[in-house]
N, C-alpha and C positions, 0 to 999 in steps of 0.2 A: 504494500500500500504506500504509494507516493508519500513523504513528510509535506503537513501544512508549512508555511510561512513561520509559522509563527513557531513551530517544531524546530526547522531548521535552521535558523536565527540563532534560537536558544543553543541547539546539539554546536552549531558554526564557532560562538562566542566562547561557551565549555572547553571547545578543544585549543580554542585560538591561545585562551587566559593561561590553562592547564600547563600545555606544549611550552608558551613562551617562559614560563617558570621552571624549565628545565624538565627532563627525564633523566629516568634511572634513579638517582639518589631524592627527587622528591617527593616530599611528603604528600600523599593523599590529602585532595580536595574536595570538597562535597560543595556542592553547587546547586541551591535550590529556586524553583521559578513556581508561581502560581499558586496551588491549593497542597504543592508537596511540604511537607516539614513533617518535624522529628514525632515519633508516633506515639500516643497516648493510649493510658491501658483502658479505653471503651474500644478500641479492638482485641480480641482474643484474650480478655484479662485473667483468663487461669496460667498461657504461661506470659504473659507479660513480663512479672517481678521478676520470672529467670532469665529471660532472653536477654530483657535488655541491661541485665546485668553483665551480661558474656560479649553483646554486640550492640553495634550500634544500629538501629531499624527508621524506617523513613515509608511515609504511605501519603497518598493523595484524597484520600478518604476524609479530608478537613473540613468539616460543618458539613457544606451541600455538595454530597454527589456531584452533581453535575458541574461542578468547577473542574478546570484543567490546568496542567502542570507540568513539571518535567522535575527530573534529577537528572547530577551528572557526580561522578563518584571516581577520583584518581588521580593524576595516572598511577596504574600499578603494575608491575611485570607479571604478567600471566603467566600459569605455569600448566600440567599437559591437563586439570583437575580446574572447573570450578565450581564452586559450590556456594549455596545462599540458600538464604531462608527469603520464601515468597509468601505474598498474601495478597487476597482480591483476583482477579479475571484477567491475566497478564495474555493475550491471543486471541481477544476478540479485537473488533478492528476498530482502531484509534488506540489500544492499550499495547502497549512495547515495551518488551526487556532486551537489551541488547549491548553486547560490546565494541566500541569502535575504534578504531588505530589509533593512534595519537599521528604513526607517520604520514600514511597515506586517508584516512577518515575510509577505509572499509569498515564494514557493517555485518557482525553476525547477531542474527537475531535470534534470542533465547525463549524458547516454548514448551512451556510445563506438559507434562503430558495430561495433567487434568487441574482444573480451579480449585485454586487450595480455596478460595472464598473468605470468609472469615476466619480464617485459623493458619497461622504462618504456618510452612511446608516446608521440608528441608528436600531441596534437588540440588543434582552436583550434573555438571556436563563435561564429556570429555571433548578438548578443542581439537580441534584437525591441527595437524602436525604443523602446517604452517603459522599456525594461531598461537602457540608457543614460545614464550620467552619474548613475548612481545609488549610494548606500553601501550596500553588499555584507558580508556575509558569504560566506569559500567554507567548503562543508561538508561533511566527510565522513563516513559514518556505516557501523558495519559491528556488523549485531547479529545473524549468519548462525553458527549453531555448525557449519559443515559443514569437517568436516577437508580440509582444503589449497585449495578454493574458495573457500571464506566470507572473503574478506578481499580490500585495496586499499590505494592508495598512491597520493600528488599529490606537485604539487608547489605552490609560490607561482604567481600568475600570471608570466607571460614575455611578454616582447614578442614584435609578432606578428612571424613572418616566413613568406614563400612557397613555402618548402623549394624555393627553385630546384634551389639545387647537390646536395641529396641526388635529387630527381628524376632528373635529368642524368647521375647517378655509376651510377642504381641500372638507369635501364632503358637505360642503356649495357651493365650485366649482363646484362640481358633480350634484347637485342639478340646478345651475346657468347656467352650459351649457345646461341642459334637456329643459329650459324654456325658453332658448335663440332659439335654436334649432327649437322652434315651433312656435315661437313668428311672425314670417312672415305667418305662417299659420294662425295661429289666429286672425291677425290684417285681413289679406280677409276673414275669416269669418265671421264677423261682421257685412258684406254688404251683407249678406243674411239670415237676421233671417228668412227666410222660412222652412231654412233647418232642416229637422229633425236632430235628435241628431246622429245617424248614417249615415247619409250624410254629416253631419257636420264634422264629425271624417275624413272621405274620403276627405273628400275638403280639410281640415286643413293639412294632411300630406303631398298629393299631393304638394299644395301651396306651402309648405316649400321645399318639395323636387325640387321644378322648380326651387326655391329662389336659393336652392345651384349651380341647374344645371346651372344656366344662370352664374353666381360668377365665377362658374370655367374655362367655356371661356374665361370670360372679366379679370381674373389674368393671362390664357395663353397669352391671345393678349397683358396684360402689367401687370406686380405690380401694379403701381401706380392704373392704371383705376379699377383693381381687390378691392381693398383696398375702394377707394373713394364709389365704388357700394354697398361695405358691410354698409358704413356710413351711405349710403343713404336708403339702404331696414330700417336699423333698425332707420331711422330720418321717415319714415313712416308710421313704427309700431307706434313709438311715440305720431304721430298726429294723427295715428287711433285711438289709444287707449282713448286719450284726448276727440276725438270726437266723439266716438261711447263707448259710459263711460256704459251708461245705461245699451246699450247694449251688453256689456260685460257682465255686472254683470247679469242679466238677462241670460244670455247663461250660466253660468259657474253658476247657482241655479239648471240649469239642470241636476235632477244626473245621466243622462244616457251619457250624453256628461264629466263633470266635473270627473265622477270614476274612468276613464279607466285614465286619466291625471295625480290624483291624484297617482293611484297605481303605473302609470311609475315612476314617481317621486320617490314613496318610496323603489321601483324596483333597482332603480338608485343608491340609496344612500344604499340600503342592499346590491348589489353587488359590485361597489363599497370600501365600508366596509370590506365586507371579504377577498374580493382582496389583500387588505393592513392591516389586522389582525395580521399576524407576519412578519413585517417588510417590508421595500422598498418603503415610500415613498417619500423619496427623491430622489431616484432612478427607477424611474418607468419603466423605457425601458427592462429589463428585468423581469416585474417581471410575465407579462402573460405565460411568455414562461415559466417559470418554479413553477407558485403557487400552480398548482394542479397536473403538468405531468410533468416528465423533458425531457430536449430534445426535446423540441417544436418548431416550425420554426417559424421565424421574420414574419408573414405573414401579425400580424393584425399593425405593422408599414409600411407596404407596402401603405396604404393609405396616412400616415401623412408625409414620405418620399417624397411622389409626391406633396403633400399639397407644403409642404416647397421649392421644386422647383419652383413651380410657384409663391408663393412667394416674395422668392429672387431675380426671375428672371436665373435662372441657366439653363447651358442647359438638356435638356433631357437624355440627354447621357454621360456617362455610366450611369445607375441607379443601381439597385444591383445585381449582380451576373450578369448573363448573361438574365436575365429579363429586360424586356422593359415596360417602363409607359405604355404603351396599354393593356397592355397582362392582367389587373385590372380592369375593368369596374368605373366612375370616383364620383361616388353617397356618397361615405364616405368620398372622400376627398374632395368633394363641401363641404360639411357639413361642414371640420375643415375650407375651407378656408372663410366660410358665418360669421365665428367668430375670424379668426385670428388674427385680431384686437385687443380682446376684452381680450384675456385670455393668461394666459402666454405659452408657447411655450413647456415648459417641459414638463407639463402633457396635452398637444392638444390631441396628439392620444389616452389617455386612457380614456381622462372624455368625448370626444367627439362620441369616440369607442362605450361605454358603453350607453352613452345615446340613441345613434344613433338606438342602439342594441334594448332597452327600447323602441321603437315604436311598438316594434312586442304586445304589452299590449294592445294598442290603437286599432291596428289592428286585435286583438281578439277577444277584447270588442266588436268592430262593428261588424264582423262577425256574433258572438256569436246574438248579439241584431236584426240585419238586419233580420237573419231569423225566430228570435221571440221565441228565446230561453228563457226560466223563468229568474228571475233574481236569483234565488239557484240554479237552474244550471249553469247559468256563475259563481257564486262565487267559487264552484264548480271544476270548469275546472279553472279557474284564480289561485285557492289556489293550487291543482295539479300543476299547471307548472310554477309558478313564483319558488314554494320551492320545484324546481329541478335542479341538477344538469347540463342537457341538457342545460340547461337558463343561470345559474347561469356561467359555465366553459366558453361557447359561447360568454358570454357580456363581462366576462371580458378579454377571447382571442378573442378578440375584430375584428374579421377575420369578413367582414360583409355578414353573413349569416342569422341573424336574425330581421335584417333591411329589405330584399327582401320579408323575410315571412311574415312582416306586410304589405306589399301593395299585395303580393298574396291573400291572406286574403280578404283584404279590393274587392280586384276584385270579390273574390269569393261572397261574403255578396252581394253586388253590383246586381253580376247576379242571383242570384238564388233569390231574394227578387222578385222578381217578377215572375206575374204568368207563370206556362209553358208553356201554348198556346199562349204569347203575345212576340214578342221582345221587350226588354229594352228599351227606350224611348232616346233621344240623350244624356242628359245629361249623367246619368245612363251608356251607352257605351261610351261615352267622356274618364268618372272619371274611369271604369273601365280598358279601354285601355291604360291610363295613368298608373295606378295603376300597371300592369302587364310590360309596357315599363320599370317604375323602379323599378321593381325587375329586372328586366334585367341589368339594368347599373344600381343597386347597386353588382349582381354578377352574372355572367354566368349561376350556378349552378341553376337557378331560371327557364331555359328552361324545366326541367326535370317537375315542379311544374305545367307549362304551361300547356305540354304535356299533365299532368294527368287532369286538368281541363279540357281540351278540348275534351280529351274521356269521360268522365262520362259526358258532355253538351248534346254532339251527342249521346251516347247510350239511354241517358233518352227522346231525340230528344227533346228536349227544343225548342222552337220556334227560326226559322233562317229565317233573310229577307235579302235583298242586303242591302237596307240600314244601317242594321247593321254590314255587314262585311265590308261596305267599311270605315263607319264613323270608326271602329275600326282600318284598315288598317291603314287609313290617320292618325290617331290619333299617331298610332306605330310609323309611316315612321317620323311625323314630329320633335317626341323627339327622335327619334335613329338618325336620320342622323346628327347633331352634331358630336356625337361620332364617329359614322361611318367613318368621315371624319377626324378625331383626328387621329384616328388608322390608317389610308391608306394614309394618305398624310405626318401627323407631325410624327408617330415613329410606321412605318407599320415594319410587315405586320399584328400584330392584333385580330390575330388568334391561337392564340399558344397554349390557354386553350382547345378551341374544336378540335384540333388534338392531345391535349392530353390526352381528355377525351375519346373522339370518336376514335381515332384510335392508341392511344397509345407511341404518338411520342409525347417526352418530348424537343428534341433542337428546336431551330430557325430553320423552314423550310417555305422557300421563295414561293413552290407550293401552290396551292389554297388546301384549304381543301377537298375538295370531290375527290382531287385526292388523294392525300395523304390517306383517310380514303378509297379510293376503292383499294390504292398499300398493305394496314395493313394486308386489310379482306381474297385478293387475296394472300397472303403466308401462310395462314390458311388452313387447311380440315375442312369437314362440323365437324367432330367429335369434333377439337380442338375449332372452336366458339361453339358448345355445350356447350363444358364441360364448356369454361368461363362464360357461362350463368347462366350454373346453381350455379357454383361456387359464382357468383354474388347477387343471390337469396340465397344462405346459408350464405353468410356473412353478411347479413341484420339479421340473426339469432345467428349464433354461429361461434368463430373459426373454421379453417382446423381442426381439430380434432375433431370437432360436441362439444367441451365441453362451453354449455350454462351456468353455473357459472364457469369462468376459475379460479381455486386457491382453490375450494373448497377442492377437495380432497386432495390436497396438504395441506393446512393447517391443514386440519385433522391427516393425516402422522405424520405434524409436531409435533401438540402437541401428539400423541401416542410416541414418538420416543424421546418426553422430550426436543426438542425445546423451549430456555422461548417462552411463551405466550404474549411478549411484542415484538419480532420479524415477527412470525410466524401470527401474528395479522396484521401485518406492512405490510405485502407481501399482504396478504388477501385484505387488504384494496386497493393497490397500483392494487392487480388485478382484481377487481371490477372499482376501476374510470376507467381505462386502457377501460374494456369491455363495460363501461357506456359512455365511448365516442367515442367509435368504433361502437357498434350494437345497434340500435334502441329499439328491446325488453327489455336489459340492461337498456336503458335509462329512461325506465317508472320507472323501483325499481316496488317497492311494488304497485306502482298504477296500474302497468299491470293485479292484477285481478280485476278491474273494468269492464275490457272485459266482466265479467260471467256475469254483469247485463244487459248486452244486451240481454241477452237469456232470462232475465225475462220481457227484455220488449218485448220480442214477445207476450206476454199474452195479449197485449193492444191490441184491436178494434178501439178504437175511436180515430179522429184525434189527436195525439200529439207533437207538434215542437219537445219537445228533445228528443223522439225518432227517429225523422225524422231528426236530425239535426244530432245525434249520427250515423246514417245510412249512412247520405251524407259524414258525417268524412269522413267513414271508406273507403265508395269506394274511395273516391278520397283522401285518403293515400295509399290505394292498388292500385289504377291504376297510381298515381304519381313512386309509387315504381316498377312496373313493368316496367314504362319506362321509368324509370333510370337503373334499371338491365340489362334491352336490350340492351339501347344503348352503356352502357360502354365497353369498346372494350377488356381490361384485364380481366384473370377473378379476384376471389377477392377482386377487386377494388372499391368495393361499401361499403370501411368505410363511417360513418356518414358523415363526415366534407366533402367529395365529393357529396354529393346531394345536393338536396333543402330541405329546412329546413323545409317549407309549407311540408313536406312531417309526421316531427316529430309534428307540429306545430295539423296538424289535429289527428293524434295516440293520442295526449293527449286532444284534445278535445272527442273524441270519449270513451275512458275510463273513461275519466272524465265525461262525461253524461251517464256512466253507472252506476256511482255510484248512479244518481237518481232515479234507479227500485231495487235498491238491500235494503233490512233491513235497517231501518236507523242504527241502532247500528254496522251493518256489516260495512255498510257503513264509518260511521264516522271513526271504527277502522282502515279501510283500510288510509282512507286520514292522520288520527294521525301515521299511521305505514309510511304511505310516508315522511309527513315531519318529521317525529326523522332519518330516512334513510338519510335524503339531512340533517341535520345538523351533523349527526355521521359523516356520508359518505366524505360531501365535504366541509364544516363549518371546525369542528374540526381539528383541526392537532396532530396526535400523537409527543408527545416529543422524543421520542424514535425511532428512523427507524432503528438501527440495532445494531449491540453489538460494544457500544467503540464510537458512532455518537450518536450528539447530537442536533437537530434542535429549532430556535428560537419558544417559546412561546407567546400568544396573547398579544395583550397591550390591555389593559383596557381602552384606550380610542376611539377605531375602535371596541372590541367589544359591547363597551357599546350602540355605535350608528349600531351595527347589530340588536341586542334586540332590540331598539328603531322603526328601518326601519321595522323587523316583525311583532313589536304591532301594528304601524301603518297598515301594510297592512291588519293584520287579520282582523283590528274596519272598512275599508272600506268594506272589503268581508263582515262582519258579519252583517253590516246595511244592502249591497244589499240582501242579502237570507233574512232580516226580513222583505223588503218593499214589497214582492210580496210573500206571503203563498202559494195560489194554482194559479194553469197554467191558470185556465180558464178566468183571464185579458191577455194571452199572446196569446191565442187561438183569442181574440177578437182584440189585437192586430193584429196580423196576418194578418186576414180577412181584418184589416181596410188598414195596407199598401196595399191588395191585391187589393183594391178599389181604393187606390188612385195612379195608378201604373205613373198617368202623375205627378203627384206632391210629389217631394222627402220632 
């Protein structure tokens, strides 16, 4: 963006004054113009007293926003590290961080990788080789008249350091809410070592998800009584714990119960970790919105927003934008408020987001086991989609989507575990129907997932009795109607997502939905819902343009056309994540040809779970997806983040058990070419995004505990695939659940 007049006067005069008083041996000049001066603690005054004890800090943030100013800060000798504490909107246009030559007046301009906002951020950049050992100006500039955005705040330069100990302190947090989080579940399962190890996993989530659900009434009906209830689930964890000791340890020896735990855990803390790799933890509220895509909406604070209401006790209303607490299904924010107590309030939505996320592990595992998958093929299917992007982007934009797919999951495991000429037994349909109500109230999009289970049930005509539909009914009716009642009585009408999904109407409309969605269809010709249909079904594939790698041929161009290759790379990259969280094919990367070994497993005759497991994927991703394509009322409305995730959730199960009929060597390269793609791909941050911009580098102390959280997860994967060599204990497995259909 061009400098105004009055920008480049001021940055002209800085360098002229600075320069003509000598370099090298002088003393650093701070040079202030307009609304900058030295910063007072009504910003960020919890660490104000420290900071500015350590450093000197400066913000444009003086009386009215909308004033403009500048800083100029030097000269000082760069060295290959710089680092500063930031604060405010530094990369929207008018607001600039930047260092400029004292020799020649070039210009690198410094971009946060997210708005630290109100709360200084400590980012460090590493300079291009030529930017080294040179006399610097730093410079801040703020000519943005936008009330309470348009402005920023630095600091001096700081010595670098690796954030080890805040790394350590913070996803020790990350770690503490995952465990906190389950902890109600696992205190009720204690009081039935009956259960098998993939019953057990179903009970244990459910538990916990009731734990939250029941929390979040009892904070609507009051704080106080909300608060005292959280004391009390976790005062009889404690005595469970105490008192069923044995039988803890005894449960968690089990490693078909204890793996799928451990790996969320280290699921938790590898995502997590990369989350906060360059910069923003002290700052967290922005940092999903813009770590891996910019321009992302508030969505996954929508939970921790209504947490904090109930809370404080606040009213309902206004909440944000012209969105109403209902219009969110209430499953995420039970969670933060089952711990609000416990953990501090700054980072509630992201450690609790993220964990919350990490149950879709749990809910794989059991799937994955319930039907009697080997245990190298869960590893398998687990290493594919922990070290993807799909997972990785999702947990840490924290939107809960991937919380509904582990109890879709768990339904799905649930039903199909048992034989097809028998219906499911009560428990079995209890935990399933539960399982399925919350994916509902953890998010809407979770209908579409239903959908698809419920066709391939009935096409394979799986056994149906009354007593199974009605025990599943009741079971629906009695954890929806809660909610039900939330949305139509406390902040109706409640319905604003399926009239926006279904027929396409984004404001507050007080009509019941079926009319609304019968006024959409009725201004439509049959032609125009065609076309959006099929439009729907191509965007599950490719952009409007059919082009399935977007950016490829474009990069190509570029570098023919002499593009650096450090740009042109940049774009490439930017339109690959873009595509990888928009179109499901994208989302697999390189594990998409896993598909081919399905074809080899047609070779097989003889009963085999992972090909039968790989099979079941598939239909019910393909029929999940077609009824999602249908029902969406626009066409090209079927980006990823509008579906059910049970939708992505089974695509990588089913490529991922294709890798067990293909070569092993094919095999393995494909799963080593997947994950170098998720750490190129969404790990990495290029330093460079474009000529003259310069974005923050990793600290060494969040990467060090990425490498950490991988090693871990591999040594879990790597024991499961060495304690079962060949299928035929899984085969015998199988048979035996199929025996014992009354005892979970």
């Amino acid at each position: 963006m061009p400098l105004s007049r009055l920008r480049a006067s001021f940055i002209t005069l800085a360098v002229f004054l600075l320069f003509s008083a000598g370099t090298g041996a002088a003393e650093p000049t701070v040079i202030l113009n307009g609304s900058f001066a030295p910063t007072n603690r009504l910003i960020d005054p919890g660490h104000y007293a420290a900071l500015s004890k350590e450093m000197p800090l400066w913000d444009s943030a003086q009386g009215d926003h909308r004033l403009t100013g500048g800083l100029s800060y030097g000269p000082f000798v760069s060295e290959d590290f710089l680092e500063l504490m930031v604060v405010g909107f530094p990369g929207i246009p008018g607001v600039t961080l930047a260092l400029v030559s004292t020799d020649n007046g070039e210009r690198l301009t410094l971009r946060p990788t997210s708005h630290p906002g109100w709360y200084w951020t400590r980012f460090h950049w590493k300079l291009p080789p030529n930017w080294a050992n040179r006399n610097c100006l730093l410079v801040a500039d703020d000519s943005e008249k936008v009330d309470g955005g348009g402005w920023l705040g630095v600091s001096a330069p700081l010595p670098h350091t690796g954030q080890f100990g805040r790394a350590i302190e913070e996803t020790s947090l990350q770690i503490a809410v995952f465990v906190l989080l389950l902890l109600p579940g696992f205190a009720a399962v204690l009081f039935f070592p009956q259960f098998k190890p993939s019953y057990a996993l179903a009970f244990l989530l459910v538990s916990s998800a009731l734990a939250a659900y029941v929390v979040f009434f009892l904070y609507f009906w009051h704080p106080l009584i909300g608060k005292t209830s959280s004391w009390a689930i976790y005062a009889f964890c404690a005595i469970a714990l105490v008192r069923q000791w044995k039988q803890g340890i005894t449960r968690l020896q089990q490693f078909d119960f204890s793996a799928p735990l451990m790996l969320g855990t280290a699921a938790a803390s590898l995502y997590f970790s990369a989350g906060f790799l360059y910069g923003g933890i002290e700052a967290p509220d922005g940092l999903a919105m813009s770590r891996f895509l910019p321009g992302m909406p508030p969505d996954p604070l929508l939970p921790h927003w209504l947490a904090r209401i109930l809370a404080n006790g606040e009213p309902l209303r206004p909440f944000f934008s012209d969105w109403l607490t209902s219009d969110r299904p209430p499953l995420q924010a039970g969670l933060n408020l089952l711990i609000w107590p416990f953990i501090p309030v700054r980072y509630g939505y992201q450690v609790v987001g993220i964990a919350a996320q990490c149950w879709v592990w749990i809910g794989l595992w059991a799937f994955l086991r319930h039907l009697g998958v080997s245990l190298r093929g869960t590893a398998l299917v687990m290493a594919g989609a922990i070290f993807s992007g799909f997972y990785l982007v999702n947990s840490v934009f924290c939107w809960p989507k991937h919380l509904p797919a582990a109890f879709l999951l768990l339904a799905t495991g649930l039903l199909w575990s048992h034989p097809k000429n028998k219906t499911p037994d009560t428990l079995t349909t209890v935990l399933a129907a539960a399982c399925m109500t919350f994916a509902l109230l953890g998010h809407g999009g979770s209908a579409f997932g239903i959908g698809g289970i419920v066709v391939v049930y009935l096409i394979e005509r799986r056994a149906l009795s009354l007593r199974f539909i009605l025990t599943s009914a009741l079971t629906g009716l009695i954890l929806m109607t809660p909610w039900t009642l939330y949305q139509k009585l406390a902040d109706p009408p409640g319905d604003r997502l399926i009239k926006y999904h279904l027929a396409g109407r984004e404001p507050i409309d007080p009509r019941s939905s079926l009319t609304v969605i019968r006024e959409a269809y009725g201004e439509l010709t049959w032609q125009q819902i065609l076309n959006n249909k099929c439009a729907n079904f191509r965007m599950m594939l490719c952009d409007k343009n059919w082009n399935f790698i977007p950016g490829a041929s474009q990069y190509i161009n570029h570098v023919k056309s002499g593009i650096p290759d450090r740009d042109s790379l940049y774009r490439l990259r930017y339109d690959l994540r873009s595509a990888g969280f928009t179109h499901y094919l994208q989302a697999l990367g390189p594990l998409l040809l896993g598909g081919f070994g399905l074809l080899f497993a047609l070779r097989i005759k003889q009963p085999n779970p992972d090909k039968n497991v790989a099979y079941l994927a598939m239909k019910l991703g393909l029929f999940s997806a077609i009824v999602w394509c249908l029902l969406m009322f626009k066409g090209d409305s079927t980006s990823i983040h509008q579906s059910s995730y049970f939708t992505g959730a089974c695509l990588y199960v089913s490529v991922g058990l294709g890798l067990l009929f293909m070569p092993k060597p094919v095999s393995l390269s494909i799963l080593f070419a997947s994950i170098g793609w998720f750490f190129w791909l969404w790990i990495t941050h290029p330093v460079f995004t474009e000529a003259g911009l310069l974005v923050p580098s990793a600290f060494a102390g969040f990467g060090s505990l990425v490498a950490i959280s991988s090693l871990a997860i591999s040594f879990i994967l790597l024991r499961a695939s060495r304690l079962e060599p060949t299928s035929t204990e899984n085969l015998a497995y199988t048979k035996l659940s199929e025996s014992q259909t009354s005892q979970p």
